[in-house]
C-alpha positions as semicolon CSV with decimal commas, in nm:
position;residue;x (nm);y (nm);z (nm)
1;X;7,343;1,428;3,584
2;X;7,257;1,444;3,203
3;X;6,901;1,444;3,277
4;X;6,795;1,803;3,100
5;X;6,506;1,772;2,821
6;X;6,430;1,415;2,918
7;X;6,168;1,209;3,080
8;X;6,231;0,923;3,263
9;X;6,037;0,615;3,294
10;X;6,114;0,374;3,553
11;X;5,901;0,028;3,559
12;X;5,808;-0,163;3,859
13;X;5,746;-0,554;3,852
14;X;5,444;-0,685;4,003
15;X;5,197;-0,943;3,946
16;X;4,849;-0,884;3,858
17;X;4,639;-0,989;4,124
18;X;4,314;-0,871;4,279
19;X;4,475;-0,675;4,494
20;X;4,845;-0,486;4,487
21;X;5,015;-0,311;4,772
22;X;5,265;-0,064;4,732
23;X;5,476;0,094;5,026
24;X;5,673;0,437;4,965
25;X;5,618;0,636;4,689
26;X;5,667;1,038;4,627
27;X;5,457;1,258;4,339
28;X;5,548;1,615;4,265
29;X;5,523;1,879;3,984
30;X;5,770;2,126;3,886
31;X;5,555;2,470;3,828
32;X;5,831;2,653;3,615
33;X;5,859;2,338;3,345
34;X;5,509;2,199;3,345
35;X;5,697;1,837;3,461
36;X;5,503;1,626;3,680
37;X;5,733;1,273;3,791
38;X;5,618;0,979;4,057
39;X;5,858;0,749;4,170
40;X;5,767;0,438;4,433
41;X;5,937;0,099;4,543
42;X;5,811;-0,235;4,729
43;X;5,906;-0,540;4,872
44;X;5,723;-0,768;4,628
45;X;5,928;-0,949;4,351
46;X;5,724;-1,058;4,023
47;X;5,794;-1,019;3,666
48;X;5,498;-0,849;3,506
49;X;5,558;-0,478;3,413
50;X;5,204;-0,344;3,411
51;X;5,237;-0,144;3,790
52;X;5,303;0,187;3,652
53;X;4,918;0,167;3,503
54;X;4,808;-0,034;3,825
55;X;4,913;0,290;4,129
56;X;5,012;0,556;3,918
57;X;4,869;0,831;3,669
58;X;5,003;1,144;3,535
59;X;4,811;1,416;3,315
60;X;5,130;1,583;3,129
61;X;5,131;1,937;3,216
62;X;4,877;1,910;3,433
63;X;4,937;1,664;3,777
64;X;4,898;1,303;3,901
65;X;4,765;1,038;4,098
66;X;4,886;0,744;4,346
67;X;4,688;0,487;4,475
68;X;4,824;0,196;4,664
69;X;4,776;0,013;5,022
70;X;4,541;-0,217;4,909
71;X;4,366;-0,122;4,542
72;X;4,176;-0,354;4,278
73;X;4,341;-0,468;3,951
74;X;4,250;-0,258;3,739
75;X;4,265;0,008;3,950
76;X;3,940;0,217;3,913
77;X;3,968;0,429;4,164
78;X;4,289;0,537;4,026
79;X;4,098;0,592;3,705
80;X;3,827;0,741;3,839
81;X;3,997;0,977;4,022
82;X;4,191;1,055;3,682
83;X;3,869;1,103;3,597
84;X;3,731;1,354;3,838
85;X;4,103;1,566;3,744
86;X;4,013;1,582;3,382
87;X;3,667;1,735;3,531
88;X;3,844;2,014;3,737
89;X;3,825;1,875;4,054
90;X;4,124;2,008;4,296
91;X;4,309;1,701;4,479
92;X;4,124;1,809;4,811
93;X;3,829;1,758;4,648
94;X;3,879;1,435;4,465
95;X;4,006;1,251;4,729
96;X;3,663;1,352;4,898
97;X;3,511;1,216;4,605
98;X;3,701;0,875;4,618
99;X;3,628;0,821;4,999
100;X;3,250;0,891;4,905
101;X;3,257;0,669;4,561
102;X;3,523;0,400;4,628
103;X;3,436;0,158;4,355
104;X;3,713;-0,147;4,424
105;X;3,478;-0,450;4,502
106;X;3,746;-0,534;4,795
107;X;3,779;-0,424;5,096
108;X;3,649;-0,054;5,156
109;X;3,854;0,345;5,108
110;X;3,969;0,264;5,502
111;X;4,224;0,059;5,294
112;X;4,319;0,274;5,049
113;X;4,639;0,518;5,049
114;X;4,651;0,859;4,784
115;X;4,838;1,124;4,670
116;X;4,770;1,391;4,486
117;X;4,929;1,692;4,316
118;X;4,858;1,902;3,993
119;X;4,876;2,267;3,898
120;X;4,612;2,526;3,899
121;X;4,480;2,719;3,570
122;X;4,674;2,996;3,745
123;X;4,967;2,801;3,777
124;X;4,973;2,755;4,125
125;X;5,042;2,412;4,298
126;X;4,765;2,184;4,471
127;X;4,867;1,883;4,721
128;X;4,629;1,644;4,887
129;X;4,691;1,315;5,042
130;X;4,471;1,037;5,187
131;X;4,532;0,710;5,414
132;X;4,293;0,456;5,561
133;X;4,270;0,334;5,898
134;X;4,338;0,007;5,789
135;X;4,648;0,094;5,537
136;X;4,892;-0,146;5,723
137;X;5,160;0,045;5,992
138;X;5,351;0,189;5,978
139;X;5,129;0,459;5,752
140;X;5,131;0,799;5,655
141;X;5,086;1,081;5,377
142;X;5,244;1,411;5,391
143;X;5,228;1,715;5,170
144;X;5,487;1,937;5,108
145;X;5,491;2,282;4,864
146;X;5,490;2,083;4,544
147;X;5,436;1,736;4,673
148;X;5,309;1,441;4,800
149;X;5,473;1,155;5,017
150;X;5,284;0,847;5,099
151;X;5,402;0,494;5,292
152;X;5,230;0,189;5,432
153;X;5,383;-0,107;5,608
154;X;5,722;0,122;5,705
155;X;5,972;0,000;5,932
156;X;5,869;0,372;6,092
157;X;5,877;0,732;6,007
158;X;6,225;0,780;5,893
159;X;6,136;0,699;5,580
160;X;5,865;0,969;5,537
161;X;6,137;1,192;5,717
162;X;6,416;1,115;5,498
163;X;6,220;1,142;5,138
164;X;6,118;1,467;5,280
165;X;6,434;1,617;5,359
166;X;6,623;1,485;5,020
167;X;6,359;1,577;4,836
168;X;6,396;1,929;4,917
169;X;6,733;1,960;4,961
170;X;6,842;1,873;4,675
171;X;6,941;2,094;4,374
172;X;6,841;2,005;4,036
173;X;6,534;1,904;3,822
174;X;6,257;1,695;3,929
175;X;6,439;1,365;3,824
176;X;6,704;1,464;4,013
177;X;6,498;1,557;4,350
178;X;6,232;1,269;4,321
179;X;6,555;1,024;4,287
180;X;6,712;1,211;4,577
181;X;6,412;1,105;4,740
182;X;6,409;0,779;4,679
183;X;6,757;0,759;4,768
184;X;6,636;0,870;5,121
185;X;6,418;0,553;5,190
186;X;6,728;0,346;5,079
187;X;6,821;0,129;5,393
188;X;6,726;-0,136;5,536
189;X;6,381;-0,267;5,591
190;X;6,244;0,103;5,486
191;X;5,975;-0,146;5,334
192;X;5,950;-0,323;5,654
193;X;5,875;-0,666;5,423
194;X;6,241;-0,627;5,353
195;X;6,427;-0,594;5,612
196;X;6,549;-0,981;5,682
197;X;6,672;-0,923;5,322
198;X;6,897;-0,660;5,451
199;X;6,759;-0,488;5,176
200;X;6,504;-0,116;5,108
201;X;6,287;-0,287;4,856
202;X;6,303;-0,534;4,589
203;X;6,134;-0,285;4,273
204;X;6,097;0,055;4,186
205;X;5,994;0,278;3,937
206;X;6,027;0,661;3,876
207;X;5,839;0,853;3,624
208;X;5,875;1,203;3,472
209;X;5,632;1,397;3,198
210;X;5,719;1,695;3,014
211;X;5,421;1,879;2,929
212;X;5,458;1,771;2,556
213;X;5,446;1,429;2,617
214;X;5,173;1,174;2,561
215;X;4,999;0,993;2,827
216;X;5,128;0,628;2,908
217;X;5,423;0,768;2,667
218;X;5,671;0,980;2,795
219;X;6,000;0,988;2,635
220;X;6,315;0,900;2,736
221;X;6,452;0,616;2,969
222;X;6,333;0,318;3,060
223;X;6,489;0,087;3,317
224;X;6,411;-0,212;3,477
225;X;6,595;-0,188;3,882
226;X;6,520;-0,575;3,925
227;X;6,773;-0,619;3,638
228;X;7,073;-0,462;3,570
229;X;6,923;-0,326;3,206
230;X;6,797;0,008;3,063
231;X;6,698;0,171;2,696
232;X;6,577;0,448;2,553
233;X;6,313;0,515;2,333
């Protein structure tokens, strides 16, 4: 794939409610090139293409954050926990400080679903992951070497499982792996929402920084997977 020296931006369609719940997402940095990608998909079909900002943030170079399950539009705990990165918190320790300082109006952080990954100032790789007892089933986050995998409302753990195991095995840059991934969750009702559709998910999005690139910027591709479109920058 002619992906080399490129960042790819992906955008998900959703409206902008109070709340917004994603299901399966992956984030993950690449330690030699300084990239740090997301990539995510749901059952919910809307045309507004603001959801990148809404459950995902990325410091180039540095790591990222998702939030979904149930979040607040705008998400400020997303932005907070930006926040706390920029400060030199490790994920471990913000997602401690989210539990302790959720700030969404709604509901409460037993709702709430996170990963997190960003690299050291010694270059090593940090993972964390949160999800509420209330996230709806099936739920889970798991962390890998350079990674984070999170779902809520699943058909089951298969699709953890199988974004796991393409995600890894799979040779290439992070593009490459974090669409392997996604690739992995492709079947039916993976998004349990979906599955008298016959269908994964209705919208996804996948995301990758260089270092060099500017936040809510990154250059490259930009395609739309509700429609059959793309362009680049």
């Amino acid at each position: 794939m002619p992906y080399e020296n490129i960042s790819f931006f992906f955008i998900l369609f959703i409206s902008l409610n109070s709340f917004s719940q994603d299901t399966f997402s992956i984030i993950a940095v690449d330690p030699q090139t300084g990239e740090v990608g997301a990539a995510g998909a749901t059952c919910l079909y809307n045309q507004s293409d603001g959801i990148i900002d809404i459950i995902s943030s990325i410091i180039p170079g540095k790591g990222g954050i998702l939030s979904q399950a149930y979040v607040c539009v705008p998400n400020i705990n997303l932005q907070n926990g930006i926040e706390q990165m920029n400060n030199g918190l490790s994920p471990d320790e913000i997602i401690d400080w989210l539990i302790e300082n959720d700030q969404c109006n709604a509901l409460s952080f037993y709702y709430r679903q996170y990963g997190i990954v960003d690299i050291d100032e010694n270059g090593e790789v940090r993972t964390a992951g949160y999800t509420g007892t209330f996230a709806d089933n099936y739920k889970e986050d798991r962390q890998g070497t350079n990674y984070s995998i999170q779902g809520n409302i699943l058909l089951d753990q298969s699709v953890i499982d199988n974004m796991e195991n393409n995600f890894n095995n799979t040779q290439g840059n992070l593009a490459e792996k974090l669409m392997s991934a996604m690739q992995g969750a492709n079947f039916a009702g993976a998004d349990s929402r979906c599955l008298a559709d016959g269908t994964s998910s209705a919208t996804a999005f996948l995301v990758v920084y260089q270092p060099d690139d500017s936040v809510g910027n990154p250059l490259g591709v930009k395609c739309w997977f509700t429609r059959p479109r793309c362009r680049t920058n």
